[in-house]
C-alpha positions in Angstrom: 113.1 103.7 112.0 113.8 101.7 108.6 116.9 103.4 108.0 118.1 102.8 111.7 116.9 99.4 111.5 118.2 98.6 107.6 114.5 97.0 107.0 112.8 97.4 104.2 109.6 98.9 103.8 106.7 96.4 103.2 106.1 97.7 99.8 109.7 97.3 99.6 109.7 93.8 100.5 106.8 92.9 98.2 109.1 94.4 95.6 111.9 92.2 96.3 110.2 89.5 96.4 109.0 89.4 92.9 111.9 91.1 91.5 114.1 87.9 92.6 111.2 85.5 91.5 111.0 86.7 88.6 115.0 86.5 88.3 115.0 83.0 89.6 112.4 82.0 87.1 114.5 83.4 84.3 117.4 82.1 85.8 116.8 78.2 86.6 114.3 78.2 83.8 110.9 77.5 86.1 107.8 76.5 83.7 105.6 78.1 85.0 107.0 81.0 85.9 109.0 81.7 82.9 106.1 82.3 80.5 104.8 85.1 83.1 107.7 87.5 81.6 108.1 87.1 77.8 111.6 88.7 76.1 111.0 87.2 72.6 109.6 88.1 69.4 108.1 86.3 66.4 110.0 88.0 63.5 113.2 89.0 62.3 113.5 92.1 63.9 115.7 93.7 66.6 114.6 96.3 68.5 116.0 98.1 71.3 113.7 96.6 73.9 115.2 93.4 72.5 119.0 94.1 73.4 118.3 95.9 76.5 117.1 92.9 78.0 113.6 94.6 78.8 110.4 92.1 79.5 106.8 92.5 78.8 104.2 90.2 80.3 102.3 87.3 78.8 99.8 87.0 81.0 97.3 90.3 81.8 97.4 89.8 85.9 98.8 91.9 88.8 101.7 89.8 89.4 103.2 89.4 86.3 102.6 93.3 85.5 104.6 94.4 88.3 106.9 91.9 87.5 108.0 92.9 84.3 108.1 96.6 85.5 110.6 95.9 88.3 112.4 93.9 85.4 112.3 96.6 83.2 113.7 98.9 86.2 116.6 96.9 87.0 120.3 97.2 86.3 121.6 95.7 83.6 123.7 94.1 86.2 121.2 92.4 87.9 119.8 91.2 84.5 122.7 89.6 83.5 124.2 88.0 86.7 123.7 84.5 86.8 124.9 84.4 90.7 122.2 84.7 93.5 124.3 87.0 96.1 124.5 89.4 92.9 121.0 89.1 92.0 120.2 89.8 95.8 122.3 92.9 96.2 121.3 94.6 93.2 117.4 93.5 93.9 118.1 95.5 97.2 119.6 98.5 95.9 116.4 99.0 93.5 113.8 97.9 96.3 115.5 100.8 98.8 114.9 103.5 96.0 111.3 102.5 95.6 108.9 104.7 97.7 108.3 103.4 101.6 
């Protein structure tokens, strides 16, 4: 029925959700939202993490945990856009492989 309908599942949606969020903090530069999902580092080094544009999460809660996995599971597309139709279609492609 999903398919049929071209819903999304409501784990699916929960995804989205934060995915976008999380691109919209990064994005627009929110406050509070931007130091959920930290990308830098405190030294002179650069690591692969660093130059894939992967994100770990400053603060130890459910939210930002999931957060920065979706991040970390997104197209490098998606990473990179700075336009929100972009962002959405790509958020969409990953939700729709996630399990239902």
């Amino acid at each position: 029925m999903l398919q049929k309908t071209g819903f999304l599942s409501i784990n699916q949606v929960i995804a989205y959700t934060t995915l976008m969020e999380a691109w919209k903090a990064r994005t627009f530069n929110v406050p509070i939202l931007t130091s959920v999902l930290e990308r830098s580092r405190n030294d002179a080094r650069t690591l692969r993490s660093d130059t894939n544009n992967m994100a770990s999460y400053g603060i130890n809660e459910p939210f930002a945990r999931a957060a920065a996995s979706l991040w970390n599971s997104s197209s490098q597309t998606f990473k990179a856009t700075n336009l929100l139709l972009n962002a959405k279609n790509e958020t969409k492609k990953l939700a729709l492989t996630l399990p239902i």
